[in-house]
VMD Tcl script that builds the backbone (N, CA, C; Angstrom):
set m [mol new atoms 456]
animate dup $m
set s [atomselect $m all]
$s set {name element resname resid chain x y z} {
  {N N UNK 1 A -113.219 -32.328 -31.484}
  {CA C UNK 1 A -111.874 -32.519 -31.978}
  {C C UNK 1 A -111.378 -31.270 -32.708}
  {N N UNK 2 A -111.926 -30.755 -33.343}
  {CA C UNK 2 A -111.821 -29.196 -33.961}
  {C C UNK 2 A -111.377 -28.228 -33.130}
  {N N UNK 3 A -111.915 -28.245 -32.333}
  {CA C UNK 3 A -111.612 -26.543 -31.343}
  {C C UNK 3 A -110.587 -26.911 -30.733}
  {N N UNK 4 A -109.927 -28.649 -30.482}
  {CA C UNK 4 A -108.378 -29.179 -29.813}
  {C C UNK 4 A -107.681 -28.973 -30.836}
  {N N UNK 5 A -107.987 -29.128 -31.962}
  {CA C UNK 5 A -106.969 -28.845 -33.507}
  {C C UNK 5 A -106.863 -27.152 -33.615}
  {N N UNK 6 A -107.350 -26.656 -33.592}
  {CA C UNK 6 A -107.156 -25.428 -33.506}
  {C C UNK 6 A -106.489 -24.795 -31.973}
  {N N UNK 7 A -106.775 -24.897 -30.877}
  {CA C UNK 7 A -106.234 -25.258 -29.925}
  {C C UNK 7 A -104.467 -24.882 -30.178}
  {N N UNK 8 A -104.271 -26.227 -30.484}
  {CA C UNK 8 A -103.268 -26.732 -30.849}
  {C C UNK 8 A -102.214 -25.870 -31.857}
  {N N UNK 9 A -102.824 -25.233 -33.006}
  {CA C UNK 9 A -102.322 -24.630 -34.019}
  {C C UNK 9 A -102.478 -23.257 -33.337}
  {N N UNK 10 A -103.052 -22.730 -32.323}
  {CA C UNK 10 A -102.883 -21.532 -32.486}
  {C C UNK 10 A -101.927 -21.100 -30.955}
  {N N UNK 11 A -101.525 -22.475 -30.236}
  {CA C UNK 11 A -100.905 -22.504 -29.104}
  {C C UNK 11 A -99.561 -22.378 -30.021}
  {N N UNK 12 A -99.432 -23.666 -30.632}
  {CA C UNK 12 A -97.459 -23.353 -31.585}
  {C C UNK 12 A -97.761 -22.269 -32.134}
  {N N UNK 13 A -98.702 -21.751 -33.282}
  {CA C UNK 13 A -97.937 -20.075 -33.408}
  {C C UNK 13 A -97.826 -18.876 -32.572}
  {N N UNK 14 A -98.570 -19.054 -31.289}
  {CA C UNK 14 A -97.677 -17.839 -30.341}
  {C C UNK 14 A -96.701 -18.218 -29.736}
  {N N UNK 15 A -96.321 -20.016 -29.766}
  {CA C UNK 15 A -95.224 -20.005 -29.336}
  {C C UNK 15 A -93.828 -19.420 -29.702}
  {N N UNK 16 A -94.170 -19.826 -31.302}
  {CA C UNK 16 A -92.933 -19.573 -32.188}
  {C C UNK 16 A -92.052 -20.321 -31.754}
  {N N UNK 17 A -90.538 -19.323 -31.820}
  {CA C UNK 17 A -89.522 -19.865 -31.439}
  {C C UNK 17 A -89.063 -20.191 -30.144}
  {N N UNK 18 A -89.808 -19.703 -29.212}
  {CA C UNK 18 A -89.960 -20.066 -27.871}
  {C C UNK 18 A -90.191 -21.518 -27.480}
  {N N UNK 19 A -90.510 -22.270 -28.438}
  {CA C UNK 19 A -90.839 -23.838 -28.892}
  {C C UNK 19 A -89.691 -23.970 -28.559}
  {N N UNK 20 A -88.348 -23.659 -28.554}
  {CA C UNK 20 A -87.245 -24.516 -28.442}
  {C C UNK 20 A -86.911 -24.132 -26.749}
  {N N UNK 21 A -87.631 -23.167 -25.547}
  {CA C UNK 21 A -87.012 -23.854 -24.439}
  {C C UNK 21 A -87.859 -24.518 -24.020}
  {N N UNK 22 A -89.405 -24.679 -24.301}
  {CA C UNK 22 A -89.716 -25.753 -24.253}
  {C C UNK 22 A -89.354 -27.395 -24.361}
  {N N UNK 23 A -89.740 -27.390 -25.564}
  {CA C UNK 23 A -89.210 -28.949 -26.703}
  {C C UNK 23 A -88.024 -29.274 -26.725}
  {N N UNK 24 A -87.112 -28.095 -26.966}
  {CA C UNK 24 A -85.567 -28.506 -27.967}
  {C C UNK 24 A -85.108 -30.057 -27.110}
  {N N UNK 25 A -85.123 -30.351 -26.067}
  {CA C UNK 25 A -84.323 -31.265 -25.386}
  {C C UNK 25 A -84.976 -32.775 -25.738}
  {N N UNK 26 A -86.022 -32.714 -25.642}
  {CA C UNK 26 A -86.859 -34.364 -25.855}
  {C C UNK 26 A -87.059 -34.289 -27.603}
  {N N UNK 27 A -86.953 -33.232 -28.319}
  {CA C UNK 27 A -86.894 -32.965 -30.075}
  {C C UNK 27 A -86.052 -33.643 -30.367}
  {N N UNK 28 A -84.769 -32.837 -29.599}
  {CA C UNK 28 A -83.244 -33.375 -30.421}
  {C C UNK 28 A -82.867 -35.504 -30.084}
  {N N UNK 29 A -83.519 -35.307 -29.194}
  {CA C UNK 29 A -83.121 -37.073 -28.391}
  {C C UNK 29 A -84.353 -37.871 -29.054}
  {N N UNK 30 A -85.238 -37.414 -29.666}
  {CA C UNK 30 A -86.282 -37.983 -30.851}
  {C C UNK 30 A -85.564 -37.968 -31.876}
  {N N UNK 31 A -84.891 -37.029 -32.296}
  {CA C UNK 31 A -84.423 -37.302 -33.936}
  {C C UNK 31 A -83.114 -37.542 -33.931}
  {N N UNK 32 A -82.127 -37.757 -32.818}
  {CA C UNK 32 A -81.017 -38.292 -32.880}
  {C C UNK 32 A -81.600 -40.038 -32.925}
  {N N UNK 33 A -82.346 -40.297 -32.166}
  {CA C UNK 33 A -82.920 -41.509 -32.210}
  {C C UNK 33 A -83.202 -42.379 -33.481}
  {N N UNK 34 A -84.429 -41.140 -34.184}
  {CA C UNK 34 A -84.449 -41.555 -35.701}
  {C C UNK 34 A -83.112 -41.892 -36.743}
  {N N UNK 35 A -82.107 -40.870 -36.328}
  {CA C UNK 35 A -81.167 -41.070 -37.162}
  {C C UNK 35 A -80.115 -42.084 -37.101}
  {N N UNK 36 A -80.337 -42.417 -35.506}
  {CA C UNK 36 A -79.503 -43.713 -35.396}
  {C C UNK 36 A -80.489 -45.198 -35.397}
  {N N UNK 37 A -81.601 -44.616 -35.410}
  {CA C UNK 37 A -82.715 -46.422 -36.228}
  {C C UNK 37 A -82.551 -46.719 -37.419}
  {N N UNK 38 A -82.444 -45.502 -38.419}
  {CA C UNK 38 A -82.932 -45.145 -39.617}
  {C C UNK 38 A -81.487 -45.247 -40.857}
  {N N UNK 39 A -81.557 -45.335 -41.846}
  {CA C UNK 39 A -80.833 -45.024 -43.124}
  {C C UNK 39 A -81.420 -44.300 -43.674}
  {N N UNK 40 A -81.172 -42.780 -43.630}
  {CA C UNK 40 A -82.187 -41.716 -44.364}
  {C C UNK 40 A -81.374 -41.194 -45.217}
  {N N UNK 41 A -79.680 -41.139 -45.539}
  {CA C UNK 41 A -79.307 -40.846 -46.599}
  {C C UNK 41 A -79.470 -41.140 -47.667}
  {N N UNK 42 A -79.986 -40.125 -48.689}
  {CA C UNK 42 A -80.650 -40.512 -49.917}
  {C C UNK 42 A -81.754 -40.464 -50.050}
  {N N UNK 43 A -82.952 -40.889 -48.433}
  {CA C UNK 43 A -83.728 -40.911 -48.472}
  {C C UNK 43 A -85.382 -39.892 -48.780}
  {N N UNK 44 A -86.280 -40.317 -48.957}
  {CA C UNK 44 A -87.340 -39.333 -48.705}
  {C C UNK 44 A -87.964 -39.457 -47.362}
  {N N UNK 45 A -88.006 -38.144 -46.515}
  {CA C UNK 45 A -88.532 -38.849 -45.217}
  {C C UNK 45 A -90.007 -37.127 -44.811}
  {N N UNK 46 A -90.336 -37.880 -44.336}
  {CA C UNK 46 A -91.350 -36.920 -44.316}
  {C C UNK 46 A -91.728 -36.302 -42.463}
  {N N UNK 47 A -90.936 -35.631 -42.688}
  {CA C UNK 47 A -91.699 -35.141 -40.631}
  {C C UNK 47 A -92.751 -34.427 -40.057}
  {N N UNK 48 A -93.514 -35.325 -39.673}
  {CA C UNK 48 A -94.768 -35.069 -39.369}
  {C C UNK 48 A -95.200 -34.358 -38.226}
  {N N UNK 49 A -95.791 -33.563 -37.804}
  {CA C UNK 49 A -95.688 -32.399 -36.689}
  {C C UNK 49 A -94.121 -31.711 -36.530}
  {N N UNK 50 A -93.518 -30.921 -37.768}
  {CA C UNK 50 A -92.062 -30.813 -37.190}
  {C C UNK 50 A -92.227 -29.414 -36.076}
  {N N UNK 51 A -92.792 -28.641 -35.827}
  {CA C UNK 51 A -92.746 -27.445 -35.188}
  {C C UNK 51 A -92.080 -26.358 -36.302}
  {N N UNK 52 A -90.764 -25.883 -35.509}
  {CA C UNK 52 A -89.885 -25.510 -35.832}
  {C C UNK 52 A -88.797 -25.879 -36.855}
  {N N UNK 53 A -88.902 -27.296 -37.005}
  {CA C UNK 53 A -88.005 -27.983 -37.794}
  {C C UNK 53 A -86.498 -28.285 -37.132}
  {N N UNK 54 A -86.687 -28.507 -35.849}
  {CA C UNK 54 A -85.557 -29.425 -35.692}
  {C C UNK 54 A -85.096 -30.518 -36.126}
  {N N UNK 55 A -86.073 -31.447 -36.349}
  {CA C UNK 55 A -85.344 -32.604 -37.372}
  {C C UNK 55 A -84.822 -32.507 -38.728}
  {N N UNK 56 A -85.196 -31.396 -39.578}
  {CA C UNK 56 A -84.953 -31.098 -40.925}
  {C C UNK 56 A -83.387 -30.367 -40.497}
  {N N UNK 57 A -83.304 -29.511 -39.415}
  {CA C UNK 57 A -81.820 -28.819 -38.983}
  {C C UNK 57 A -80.770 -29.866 -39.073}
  {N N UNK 58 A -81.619 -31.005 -38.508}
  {CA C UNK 58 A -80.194 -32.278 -37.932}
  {C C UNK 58 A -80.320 -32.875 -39.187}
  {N N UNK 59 A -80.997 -33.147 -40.039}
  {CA C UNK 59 A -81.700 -34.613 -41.288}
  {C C UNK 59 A -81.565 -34.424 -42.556}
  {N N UNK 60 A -81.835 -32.974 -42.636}
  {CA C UNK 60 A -82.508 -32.913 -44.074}
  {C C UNK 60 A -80.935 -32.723 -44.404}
  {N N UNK 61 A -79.637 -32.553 -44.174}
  {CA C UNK 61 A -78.691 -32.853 -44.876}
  {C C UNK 61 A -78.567 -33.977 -45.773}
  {N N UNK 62 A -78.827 -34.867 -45.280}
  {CA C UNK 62 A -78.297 -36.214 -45.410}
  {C C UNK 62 A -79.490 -37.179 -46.455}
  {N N UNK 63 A -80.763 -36.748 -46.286}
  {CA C UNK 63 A -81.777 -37.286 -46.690}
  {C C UNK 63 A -81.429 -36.437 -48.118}
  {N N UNK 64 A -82.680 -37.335 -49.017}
  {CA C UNK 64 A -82.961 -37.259 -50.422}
  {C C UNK 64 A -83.723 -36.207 -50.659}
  {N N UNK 65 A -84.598 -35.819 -49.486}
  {CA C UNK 65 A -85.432 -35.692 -49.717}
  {C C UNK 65 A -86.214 -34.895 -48.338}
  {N N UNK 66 A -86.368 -34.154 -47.924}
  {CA C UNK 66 A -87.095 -33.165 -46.210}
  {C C UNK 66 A -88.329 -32.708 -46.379}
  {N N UNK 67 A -89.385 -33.085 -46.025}
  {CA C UNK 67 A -90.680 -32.225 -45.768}
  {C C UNK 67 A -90.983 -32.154 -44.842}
  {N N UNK 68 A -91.381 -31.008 -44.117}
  {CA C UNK 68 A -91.400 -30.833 -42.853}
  {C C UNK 68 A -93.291 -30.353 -43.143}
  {N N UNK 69 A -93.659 -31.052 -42.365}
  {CA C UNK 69 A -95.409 -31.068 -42.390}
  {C C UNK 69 A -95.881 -30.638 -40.739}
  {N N UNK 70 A -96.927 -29.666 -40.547}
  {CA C UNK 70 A -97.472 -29.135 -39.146}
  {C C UNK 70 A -98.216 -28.450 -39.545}
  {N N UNK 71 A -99.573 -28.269 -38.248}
  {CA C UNK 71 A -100.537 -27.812 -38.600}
  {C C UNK 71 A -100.238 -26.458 -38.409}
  {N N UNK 72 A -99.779 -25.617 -37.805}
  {CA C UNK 72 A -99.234 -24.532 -37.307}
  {C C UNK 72 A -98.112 -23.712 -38.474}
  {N N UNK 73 A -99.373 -23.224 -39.418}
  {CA C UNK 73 A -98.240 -22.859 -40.410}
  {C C UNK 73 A -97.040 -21.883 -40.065}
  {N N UNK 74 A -97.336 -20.835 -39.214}
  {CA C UNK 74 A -96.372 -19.650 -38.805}
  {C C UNK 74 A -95.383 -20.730 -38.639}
  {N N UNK 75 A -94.855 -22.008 -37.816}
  {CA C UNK 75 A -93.424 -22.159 -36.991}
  {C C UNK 75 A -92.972 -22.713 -38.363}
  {N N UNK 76 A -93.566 -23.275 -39.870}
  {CA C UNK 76 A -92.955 -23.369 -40.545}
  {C C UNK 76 A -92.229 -22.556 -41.563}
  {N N UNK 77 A -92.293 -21.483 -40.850}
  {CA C UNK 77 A -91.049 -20.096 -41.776}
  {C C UNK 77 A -89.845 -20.887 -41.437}
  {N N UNK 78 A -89.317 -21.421 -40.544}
  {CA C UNK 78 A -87.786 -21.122 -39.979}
  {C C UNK 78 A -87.602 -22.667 -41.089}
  {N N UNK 79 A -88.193 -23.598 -40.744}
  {CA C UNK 79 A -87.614 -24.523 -41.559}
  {C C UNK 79 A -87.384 -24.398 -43.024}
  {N N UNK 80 A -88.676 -23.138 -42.927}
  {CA C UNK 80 A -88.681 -23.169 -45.001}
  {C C UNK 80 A -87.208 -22.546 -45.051}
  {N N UNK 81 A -86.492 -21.745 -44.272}
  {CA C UNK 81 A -85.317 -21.165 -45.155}
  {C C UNK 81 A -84.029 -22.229 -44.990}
  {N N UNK 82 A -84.156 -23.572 -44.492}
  {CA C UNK 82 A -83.379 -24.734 -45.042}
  {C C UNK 82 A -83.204 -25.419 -46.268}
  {N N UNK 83 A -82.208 -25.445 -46.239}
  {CA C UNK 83 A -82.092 -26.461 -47.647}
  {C C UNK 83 A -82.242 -27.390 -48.072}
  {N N UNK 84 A -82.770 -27.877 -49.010}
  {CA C UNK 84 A -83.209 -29.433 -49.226}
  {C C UNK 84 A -84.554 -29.982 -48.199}
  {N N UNK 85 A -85.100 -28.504 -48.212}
  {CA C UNK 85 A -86.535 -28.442 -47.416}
  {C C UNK 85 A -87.471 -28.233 -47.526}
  {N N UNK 86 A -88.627 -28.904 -47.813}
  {CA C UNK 86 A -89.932 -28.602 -48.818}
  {C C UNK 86 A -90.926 -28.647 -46.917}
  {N N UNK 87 A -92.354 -27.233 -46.516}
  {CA C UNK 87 A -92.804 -27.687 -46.312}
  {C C UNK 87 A -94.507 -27.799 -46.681}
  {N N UNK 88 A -95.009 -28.194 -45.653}
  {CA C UNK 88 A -96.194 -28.408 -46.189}
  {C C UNK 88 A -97.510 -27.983 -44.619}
  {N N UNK 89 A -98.230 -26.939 -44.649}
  {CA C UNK 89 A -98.901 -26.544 -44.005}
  {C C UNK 89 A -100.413 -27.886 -43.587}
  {N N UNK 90 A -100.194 -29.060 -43.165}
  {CA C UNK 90 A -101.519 -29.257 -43.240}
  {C C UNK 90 A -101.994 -30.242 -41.509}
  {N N UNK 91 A -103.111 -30.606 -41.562}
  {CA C UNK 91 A -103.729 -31.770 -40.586}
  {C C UNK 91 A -102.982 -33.273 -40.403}
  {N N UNK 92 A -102.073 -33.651 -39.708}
  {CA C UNK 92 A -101.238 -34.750 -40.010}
  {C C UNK 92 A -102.343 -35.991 -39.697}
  {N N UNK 93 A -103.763 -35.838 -39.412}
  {CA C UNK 93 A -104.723 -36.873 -39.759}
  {C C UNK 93 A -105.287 -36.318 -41.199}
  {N N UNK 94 A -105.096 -35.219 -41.570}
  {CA C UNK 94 A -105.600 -36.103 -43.491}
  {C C UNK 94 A -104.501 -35.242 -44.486}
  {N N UNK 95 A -103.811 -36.390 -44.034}
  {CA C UNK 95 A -102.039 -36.033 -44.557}
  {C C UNK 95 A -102.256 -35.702 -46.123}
  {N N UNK 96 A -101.942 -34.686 -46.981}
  {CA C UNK 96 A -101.725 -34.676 -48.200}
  {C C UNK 96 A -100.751 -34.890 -49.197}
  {N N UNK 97 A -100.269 -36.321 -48.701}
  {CA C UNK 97 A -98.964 -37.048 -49.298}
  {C C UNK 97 A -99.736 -38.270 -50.179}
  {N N UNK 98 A -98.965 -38.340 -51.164}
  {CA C UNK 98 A -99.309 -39.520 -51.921}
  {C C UNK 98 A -98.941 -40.777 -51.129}
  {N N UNK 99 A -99.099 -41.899 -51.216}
  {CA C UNK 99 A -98.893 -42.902 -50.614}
  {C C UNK 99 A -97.974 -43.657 -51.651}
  {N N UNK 100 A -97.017 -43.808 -51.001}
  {CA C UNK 100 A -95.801 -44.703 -51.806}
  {C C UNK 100 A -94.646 -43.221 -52.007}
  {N N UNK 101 A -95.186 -42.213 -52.106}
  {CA C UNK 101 A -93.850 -41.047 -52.111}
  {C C UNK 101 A -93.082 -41.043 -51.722}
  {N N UNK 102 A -92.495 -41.499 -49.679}
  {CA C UNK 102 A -92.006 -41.186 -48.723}
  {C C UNK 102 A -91.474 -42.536 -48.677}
  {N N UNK 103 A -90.244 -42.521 -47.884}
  {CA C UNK 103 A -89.616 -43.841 -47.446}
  {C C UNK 103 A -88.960 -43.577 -45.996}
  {N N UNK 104 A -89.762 -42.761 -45.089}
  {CA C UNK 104 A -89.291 -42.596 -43.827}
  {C C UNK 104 A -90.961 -41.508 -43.401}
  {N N UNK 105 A -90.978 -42.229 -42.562}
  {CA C UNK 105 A -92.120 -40.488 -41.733}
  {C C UNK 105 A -91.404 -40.771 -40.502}
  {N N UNK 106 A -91.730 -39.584 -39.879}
  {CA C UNK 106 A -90.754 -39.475 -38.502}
  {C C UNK 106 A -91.905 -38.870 -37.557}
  {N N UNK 107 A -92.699 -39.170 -36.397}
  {CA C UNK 107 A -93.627 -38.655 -35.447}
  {C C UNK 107 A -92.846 -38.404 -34.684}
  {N N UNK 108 A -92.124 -37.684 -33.961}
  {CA C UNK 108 A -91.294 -36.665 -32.516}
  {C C UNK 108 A -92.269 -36.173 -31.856}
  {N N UNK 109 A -93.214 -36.694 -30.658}
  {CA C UNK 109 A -93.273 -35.668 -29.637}
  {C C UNK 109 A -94.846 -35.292 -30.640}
  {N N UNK 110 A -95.058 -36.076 -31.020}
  {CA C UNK 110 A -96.338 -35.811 -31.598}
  {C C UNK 110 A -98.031 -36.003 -31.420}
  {N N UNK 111 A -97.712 -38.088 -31.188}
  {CA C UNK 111 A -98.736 -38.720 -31.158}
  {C C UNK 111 A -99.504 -38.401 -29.960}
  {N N UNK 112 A -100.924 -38.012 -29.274}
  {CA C UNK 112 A -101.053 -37.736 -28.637}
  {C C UNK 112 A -102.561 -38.765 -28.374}
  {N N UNK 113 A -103.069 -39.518 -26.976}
  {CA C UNK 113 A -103.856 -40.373 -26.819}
  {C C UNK 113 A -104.826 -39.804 -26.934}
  {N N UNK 114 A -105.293 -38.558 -25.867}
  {CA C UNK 114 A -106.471 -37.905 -25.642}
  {C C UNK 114 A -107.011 -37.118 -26.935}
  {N N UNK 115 A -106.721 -37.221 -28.027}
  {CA C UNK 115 A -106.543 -36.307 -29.315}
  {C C UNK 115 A -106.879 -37.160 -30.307}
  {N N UNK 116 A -106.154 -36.748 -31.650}
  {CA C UNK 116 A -106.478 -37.856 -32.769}
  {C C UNK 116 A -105.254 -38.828 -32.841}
  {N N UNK 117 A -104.306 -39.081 -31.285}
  {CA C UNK 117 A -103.139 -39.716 -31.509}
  {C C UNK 117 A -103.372 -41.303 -32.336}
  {N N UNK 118 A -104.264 -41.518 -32.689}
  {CA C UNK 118 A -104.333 -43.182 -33.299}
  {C C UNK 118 A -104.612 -42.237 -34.747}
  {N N UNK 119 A -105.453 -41.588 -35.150}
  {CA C UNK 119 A -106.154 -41.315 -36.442}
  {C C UNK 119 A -104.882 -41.163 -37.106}
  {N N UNK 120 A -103.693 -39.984 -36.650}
  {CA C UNK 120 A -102.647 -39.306 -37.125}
  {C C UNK 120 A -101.467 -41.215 -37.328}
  {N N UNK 121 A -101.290 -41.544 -37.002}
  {CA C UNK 121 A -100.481 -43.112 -36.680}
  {C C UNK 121 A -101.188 -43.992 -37.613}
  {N N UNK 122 A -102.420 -44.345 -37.562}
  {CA C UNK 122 A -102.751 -44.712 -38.739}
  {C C UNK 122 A -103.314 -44.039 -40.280}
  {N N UNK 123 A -103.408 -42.730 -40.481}
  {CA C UNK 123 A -102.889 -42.160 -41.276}
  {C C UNK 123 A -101.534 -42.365 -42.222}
  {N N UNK 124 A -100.449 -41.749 -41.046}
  {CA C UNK 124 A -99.107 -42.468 -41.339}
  {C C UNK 124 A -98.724 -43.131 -42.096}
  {N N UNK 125 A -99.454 -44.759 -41.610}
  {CA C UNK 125 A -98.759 -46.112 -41.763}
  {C C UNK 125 A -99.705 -46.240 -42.971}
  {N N UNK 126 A -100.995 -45.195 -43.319}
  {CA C UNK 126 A -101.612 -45.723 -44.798}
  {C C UNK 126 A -100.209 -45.292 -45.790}
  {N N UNK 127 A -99.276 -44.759 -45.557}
  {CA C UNK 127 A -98.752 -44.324 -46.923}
  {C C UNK 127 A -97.572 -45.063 -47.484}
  {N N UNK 128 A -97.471 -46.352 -46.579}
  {CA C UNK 128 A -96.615 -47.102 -47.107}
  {C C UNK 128 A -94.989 -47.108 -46.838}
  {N N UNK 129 A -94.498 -46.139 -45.969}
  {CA C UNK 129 A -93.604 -46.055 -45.463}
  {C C UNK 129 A -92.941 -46.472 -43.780}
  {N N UNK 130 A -91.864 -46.720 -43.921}
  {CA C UNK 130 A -91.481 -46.982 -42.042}
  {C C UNK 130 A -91.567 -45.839 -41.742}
  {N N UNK 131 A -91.994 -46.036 -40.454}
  {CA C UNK 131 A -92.675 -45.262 -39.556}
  {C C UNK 131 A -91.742 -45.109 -38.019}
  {N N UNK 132 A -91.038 -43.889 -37.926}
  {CA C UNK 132 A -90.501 -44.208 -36.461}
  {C C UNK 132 A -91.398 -43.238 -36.150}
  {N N UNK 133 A -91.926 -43.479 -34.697}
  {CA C UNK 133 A -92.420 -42.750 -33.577}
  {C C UNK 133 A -92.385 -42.811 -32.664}
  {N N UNK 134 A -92.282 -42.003 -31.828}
  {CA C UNK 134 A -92.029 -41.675 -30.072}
  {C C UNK 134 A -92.415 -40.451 -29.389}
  {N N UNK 135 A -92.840 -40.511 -27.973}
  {CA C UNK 135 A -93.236 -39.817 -27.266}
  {C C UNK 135 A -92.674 -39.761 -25.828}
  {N N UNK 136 A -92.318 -38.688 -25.554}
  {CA C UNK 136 A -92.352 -38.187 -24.076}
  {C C UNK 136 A -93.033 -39.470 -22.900}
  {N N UNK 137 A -94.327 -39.370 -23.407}
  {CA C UNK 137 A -95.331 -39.880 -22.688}
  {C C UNK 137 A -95.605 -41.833 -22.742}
  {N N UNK 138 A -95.081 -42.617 -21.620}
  {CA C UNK 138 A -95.649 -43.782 -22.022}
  {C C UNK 138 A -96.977 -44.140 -22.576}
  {N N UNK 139 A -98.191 -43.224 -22.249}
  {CA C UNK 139 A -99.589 -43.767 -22.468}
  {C C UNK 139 A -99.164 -43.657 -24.677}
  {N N UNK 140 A -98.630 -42.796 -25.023}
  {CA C UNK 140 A -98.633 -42.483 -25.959}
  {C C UNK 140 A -97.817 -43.422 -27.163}
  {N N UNK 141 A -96.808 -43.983 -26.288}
  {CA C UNK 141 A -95.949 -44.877 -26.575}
  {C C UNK 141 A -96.195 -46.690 -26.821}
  {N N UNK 142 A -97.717 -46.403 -26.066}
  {CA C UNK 142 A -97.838 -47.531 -26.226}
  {C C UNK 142 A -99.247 -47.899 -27.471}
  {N N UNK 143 A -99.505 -46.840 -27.780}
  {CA C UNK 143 A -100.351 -46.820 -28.649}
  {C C UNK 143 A -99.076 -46.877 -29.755}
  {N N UNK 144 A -98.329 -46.218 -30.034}
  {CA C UNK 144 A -97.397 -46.209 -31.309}
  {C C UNK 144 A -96.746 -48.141 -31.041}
  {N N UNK 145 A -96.646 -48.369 -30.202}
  {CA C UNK 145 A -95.919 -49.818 -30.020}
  {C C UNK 145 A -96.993 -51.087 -30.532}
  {N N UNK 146 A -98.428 -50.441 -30.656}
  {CA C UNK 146 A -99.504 -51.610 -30.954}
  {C C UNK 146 A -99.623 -51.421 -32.217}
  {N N UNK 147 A -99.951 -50.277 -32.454}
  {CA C UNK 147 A -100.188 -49.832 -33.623}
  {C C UNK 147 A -99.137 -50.386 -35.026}
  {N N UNK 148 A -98.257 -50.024 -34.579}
  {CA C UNK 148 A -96.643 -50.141 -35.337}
  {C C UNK 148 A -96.809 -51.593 -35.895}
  {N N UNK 149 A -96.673 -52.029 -34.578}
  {CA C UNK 149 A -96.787 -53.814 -34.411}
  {C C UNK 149 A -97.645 -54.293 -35.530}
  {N N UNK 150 A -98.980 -53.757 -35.348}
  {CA C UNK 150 A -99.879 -54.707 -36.014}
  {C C UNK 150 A -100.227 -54.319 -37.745}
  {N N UNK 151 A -99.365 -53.310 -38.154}
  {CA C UNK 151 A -99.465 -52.916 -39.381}
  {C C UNK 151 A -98.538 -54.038 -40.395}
  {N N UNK 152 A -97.680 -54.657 -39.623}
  {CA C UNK 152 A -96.833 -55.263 -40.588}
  {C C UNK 152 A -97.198 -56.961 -40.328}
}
mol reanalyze $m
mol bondsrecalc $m
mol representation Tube
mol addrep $m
């Protein structure tokens, strides 16, 4: 699982900003999503794998509160120079959020099956907050749909 976590972190920082002709299209239709499930004005919401920080571009206006969390510290320069944008460099399976802090986490394009996609989801849902998540991928989707389910 290590050498896929690293993997992983060292694939987004040569991506950089090149992440957006990739991603940008299934990013933005994830967090327009969130924002039309969600009441995040005012809120604290916490985005978990953000990349680049497209959801903090569209969100963190409106919210109380923006942390943009990824393991891939380089892609979090662009979000840090937003406003009302705190982030946080770490493993979104051993999240370093207090539990009860957050009143939104947001997974975009994150959860992944073959990976730690359950560890990172139930992680998550330890901290006491709603939880939207979604994926590209049905196999992935349906782990967030059981998971989700059976926490409440």
């Amino acid at each position: 699982m290590l050498s896929y976590k690293l993997y992983v972190r060292d694939y987004y920082e040569a991506l950089g900003i090149r992440y957006l002709e990739l991603y940008l299209r299934d990013s933005v239709l994830g967090y327009l999503g969130a924002a039309e499930a969600l009441g995040v004005r005012g809120a604290r919401v916490l985005d978990v794998g953000c990349g680049v920080g497209i959801g903090a571009g569209l969100l963190s206006g409106s919210a109380g509160q923006y942390v943009c969390l990824d393991i891939a510290c380089g892609v979090l320069r662009y979000a840090n120079h937003l406003p009302n944008v705190d982030v946080v460099c770490a493993d979104a399976a051993l999240l370093p959020i207090r539990p009860g802090s957050i009143d939104y986490a947001l997974l975009i394009n994150v959860v992944n099956v073959e990976a730690d996609g359950e560890q990172v989801l139930r992680e998550t849902l330890s901290l006491g907050a709603h939880v939207y998540a979604v994926s590209p991928r049905a196999v992935d989707n349906e782990l967030i749909r059981r998971l989700i389910f059976h926490s409440f």
